[in-house]
PARO-525546 format. One record per residue (C-alpha): x, y, z; residue in one letter; residue number from 1. Coordinates in Angstrom, 3 decimals. Each point is the difference from the previous one (the first is absolute). Example, Ala and Ser with C-alpha at 12.3 -4.5 7.8 and 13.67 -1.06 7.14 Angstrom:
! residues 2
         x         y         z  resn  resi
    12.300    -4.500     7.800     A     1
     1.370     3.440    -0.660     S     2
***
This chain:
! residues 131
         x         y         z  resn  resi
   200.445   112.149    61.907     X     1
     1.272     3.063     1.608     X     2
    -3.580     0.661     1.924     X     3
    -0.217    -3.717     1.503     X     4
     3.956     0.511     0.927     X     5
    -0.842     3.415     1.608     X     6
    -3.768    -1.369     1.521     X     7
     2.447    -2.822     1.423     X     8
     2.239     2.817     1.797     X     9
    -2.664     1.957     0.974     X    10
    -1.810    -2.936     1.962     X    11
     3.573    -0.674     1.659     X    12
     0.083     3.203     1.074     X    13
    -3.566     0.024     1.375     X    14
     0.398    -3.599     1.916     X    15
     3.875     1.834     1.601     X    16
    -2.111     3.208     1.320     X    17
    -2.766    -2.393     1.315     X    18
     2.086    -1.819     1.081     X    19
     1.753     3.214     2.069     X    20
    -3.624     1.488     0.903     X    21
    -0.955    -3.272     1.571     X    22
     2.956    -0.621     2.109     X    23
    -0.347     3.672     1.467     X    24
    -3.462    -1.119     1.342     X    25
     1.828    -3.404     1.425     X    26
    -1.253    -2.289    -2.446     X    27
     1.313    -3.160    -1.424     X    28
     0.413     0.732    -3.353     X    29
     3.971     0.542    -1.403     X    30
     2.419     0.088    -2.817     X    31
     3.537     0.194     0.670     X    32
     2.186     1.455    -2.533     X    33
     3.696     0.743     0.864     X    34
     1.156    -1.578    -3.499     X    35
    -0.598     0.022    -3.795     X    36
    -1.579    -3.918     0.210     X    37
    -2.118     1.178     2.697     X    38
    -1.402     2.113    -2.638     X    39
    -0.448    -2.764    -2.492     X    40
    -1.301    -2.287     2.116     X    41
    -2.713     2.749     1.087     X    42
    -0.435     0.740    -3.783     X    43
    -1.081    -4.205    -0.526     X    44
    -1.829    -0.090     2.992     X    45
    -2.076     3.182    -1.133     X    46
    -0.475    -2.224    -3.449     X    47
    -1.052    -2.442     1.628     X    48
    -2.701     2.511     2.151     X    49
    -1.030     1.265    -3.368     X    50
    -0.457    -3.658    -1.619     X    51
    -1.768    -1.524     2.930     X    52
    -2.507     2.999     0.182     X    53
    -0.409    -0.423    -3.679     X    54
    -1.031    -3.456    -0.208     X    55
    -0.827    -1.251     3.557     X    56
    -0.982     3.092     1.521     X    57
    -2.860     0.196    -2.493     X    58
    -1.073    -3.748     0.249     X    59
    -0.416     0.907     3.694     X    60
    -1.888     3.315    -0.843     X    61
    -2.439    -1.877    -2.248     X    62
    -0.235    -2.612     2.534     X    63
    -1.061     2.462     2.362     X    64
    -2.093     2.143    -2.045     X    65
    -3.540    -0.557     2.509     X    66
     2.503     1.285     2.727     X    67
     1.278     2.700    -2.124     X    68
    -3.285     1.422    -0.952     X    69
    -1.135    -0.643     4.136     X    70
     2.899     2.431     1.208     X    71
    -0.144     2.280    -3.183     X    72
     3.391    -0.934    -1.459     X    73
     1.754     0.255     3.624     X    74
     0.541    -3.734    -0.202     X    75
     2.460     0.062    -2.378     X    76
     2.066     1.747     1.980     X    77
     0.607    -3.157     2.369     X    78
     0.630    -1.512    -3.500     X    79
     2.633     2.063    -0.420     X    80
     1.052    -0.205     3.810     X    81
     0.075    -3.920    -1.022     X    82
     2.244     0.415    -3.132     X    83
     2.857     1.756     1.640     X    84
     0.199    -1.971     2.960     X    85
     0.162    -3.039    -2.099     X    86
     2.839     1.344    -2.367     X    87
     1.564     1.612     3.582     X    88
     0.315    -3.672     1.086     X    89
     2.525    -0.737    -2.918     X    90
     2.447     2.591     1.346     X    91
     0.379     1.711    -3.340     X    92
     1.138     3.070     0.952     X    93
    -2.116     1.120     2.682     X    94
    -1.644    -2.217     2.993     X    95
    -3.082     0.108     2.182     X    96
     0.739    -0.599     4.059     X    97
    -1.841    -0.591     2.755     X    98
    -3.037    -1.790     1.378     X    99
    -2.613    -1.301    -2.285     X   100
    -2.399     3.120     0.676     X   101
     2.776     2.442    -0.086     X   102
     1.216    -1.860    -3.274     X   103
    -3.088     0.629    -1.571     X   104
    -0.557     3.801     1.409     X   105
     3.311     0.799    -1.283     X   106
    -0.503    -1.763    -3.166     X   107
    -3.209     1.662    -0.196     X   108
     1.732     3.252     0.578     X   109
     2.560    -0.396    -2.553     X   110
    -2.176    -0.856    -2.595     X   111
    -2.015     3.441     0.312     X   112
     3.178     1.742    -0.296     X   113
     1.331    -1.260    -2.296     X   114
    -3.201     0.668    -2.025     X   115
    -0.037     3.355     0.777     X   116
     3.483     0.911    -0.774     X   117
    -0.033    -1.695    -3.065     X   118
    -2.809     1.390    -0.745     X   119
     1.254     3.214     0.436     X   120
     3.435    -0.623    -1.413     X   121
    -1.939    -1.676    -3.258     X   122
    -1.276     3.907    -0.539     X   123
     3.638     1.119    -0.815     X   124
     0.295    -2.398    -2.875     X   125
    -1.597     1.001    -3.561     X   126
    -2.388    -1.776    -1.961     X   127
     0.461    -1.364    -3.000     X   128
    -1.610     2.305    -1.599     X   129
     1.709     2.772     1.149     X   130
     3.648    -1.780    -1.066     X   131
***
């Protein structure tokens, strides 16, 4: 229980400094915390990330599995572009501004970030083997 609480934090963190790495470029993606809910209500809305990617984010992927195999994976990226714009739009937390096609770039943006630093952040933690 401690790993998925500590996962959970760890993807927070990763959606706040994509959040900050985006907005230096002048993109569209935000969170704004200046309270304790703020944090909360960015911890469910990064829930809510993880559950959508879970379930629809891989009924998409399947879906687009021709695609996927056409671009050499690189289509699931706009899958995953797709997923956080669509939990953005709930205002959990963190939002998604702009035109459509910014929207999407930033969006599209975001969600490589926040891959990567999770990814990288996901390093830190031990396996449970190692505990």
């Amino acid at each position: 229980m401690g790993r998925l609480l500590l996962r959970w934090i760890l993807l927070a963190l990763s959606v706040v400094v994509a959040s900050a790495i985006t907005q230096l470029f002048g993109l569209g993606f935000k969170t704004e915390l200046h309270h304790a809910p703020d944090f909360f209500l960015l911890l469910i809305g990064v829930a809510l990330l993880a559950i959508i990617n879970a379930t629809l984010g891989r009924l998409l992927k399947l879906l687009t599995l021709p695609l996927n195999c056409l671009t050499l994976g690189l289509f699931s990226l706009v899958v995953n572009a797709c997923m956080l714009l669509l939990v953005a739009s709930l205002n959990f937390g963190f939002t998604i501004t702009g035109a459509p096609l910014s929207r999407f770039f930033a969006a599209f943006v975001g969600s490589l970030l926040i891959s990567f630093i999770n990814g990288v952040l996901g390093t830190f933690l031990p396996d449970k083997e190692d505990e």
